[in-house]
N, C-alpha and C positions, 0 to 999 in steps of 0.2 A: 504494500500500500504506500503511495505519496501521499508527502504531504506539502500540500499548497501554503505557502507563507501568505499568502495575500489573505486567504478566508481561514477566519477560525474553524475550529473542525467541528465546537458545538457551540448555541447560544443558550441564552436563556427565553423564557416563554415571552417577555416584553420586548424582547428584541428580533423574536420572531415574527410577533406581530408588526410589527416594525418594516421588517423586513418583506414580510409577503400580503402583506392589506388582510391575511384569515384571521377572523375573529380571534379572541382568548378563548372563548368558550366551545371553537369551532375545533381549534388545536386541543384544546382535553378530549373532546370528540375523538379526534383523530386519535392521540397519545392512546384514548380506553380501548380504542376496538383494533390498535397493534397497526396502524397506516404510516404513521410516524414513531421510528423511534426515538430511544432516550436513554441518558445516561442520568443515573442517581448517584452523587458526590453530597457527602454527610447528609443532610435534611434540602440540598439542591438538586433542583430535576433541571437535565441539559437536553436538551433538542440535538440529535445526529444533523449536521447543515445538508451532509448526504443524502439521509431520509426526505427531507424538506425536499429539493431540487428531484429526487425520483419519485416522489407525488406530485410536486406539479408539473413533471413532465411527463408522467402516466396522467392527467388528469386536464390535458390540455384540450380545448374545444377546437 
């Protein structure tokens, strides 16, 4: 696996949003039913940036 210096490899959920206009409410959607993964560090939940970018690009109209 590379790793790309430019993008972080995870974000957090307000930076997700941020980043792709889905809701907060729409990414625990996702996060619950396994579409997006994640990484849990102490009591912090990380968004995979990989996960993100291969749902929206399976999910492109």
């Amino acid at each position: 696996m590379a790793i790309n210096a430019k993008y972080p490899m995870t974000v957090r959920i307000p930076d997700a949003v941020s980043l792709t206009g889905i809701s907060r409410s729409t990414l625990y959607v996702l996060i619950r039913t396994h579409q997006i993964e994640t990484v849990k560090v102490g009591r912090s939940r990380y968004i995979v940036v990989a996960s993100l970018e291969r749902f929206i690009e399976a999910n492109r109209a």
